[in-house]
N, C-alpha and C positions, 0 to 999 in steps of 0.2 A: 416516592412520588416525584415526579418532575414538576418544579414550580415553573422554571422558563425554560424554554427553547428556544435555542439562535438557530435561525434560519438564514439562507442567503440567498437572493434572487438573481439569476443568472445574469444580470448585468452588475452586478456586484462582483460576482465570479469574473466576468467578464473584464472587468476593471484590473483585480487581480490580478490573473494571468494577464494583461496587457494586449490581449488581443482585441481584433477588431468588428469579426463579426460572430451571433451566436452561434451562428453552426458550429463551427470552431468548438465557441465553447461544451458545445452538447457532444459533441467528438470526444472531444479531453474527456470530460463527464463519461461517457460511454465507456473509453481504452481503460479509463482509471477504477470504474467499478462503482461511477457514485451514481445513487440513482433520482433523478430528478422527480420530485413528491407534486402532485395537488391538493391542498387545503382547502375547502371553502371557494373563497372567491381569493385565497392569493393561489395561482398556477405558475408553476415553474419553479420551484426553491428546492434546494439543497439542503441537508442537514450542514451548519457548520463543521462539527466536528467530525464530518466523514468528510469534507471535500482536506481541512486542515489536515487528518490523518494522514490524506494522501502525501501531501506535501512531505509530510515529516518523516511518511517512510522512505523516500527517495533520501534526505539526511539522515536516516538510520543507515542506510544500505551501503553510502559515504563512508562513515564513520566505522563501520565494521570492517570494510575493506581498509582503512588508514590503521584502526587501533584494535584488531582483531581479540584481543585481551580484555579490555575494558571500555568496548564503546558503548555499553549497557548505561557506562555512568557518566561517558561522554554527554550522551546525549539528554540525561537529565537538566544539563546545565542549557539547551535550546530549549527545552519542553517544562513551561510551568504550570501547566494541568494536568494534575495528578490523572485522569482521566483519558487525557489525549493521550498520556507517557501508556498507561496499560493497555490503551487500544493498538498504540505504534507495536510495542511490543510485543503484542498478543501476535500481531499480523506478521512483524518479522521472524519470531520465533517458529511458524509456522509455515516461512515460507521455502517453498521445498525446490525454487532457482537457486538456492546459494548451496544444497544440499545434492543436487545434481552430480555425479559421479564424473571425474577428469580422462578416466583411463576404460577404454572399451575391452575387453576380453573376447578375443576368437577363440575358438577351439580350432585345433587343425586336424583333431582325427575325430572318429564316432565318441571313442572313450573320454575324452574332453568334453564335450556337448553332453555327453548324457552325466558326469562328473558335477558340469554346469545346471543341469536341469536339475539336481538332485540337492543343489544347494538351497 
């Protein structure tokens, strides 16, 4: 059961990221995935811990690419909600930009391609 829930109203967000107008911020909100909620009579809130996620996956993505080995435990040392840690993680372990393939594969004859298709 959830006892509280942190919410943040888009000028709050807004303050955060240091910008100036909300479009802006509903932009960010949009590119990033978080989805802006209506409650009752408060309109326009964010979950905290989806907008912080985001943040924090951007310093997961850091730290994988600096400490390719152990930035799992890296980044424990940024993250002290137990909660926010298994959501960042959840979403980097699944995210399939870092797992993207470097080196393209042509075939130059039929037998290559159909080699290719059969894999």
């Amino acid at each position: 059961m959830i006892n509280e829930i942190d919410l943040l109203t888009l000028n709050e967000v807004k303050t955060i990221l240091k910008y100036k107008q909300i479009d802006s911020v509903k932009n960010w909100l949009s590119d990033n995935d978080v989805r802006i909620h209506h409650f009752g009579n408060k309109r326009n809130m964010v979950f905290k811990i989806d907008f912080d996620s985001i943040l924090m996956i951007e310093k997961g993505k850091e730290l994988r690419s600096l400490y390719p080995t152990n930035w799992k435990e890296v980044l424990e040392f940024y993250i002290n909600d137990n909660r926010l840690l298994q959501i960042v993680l959840f979403k980097l372990n699944s995210d399939t930009e870092y797992l993207k393939p470097s080196t393209v594969v042509k075939p130059i004859n039929n037998n290559e391609e159909k080699l290719i298709m059969d894999i």
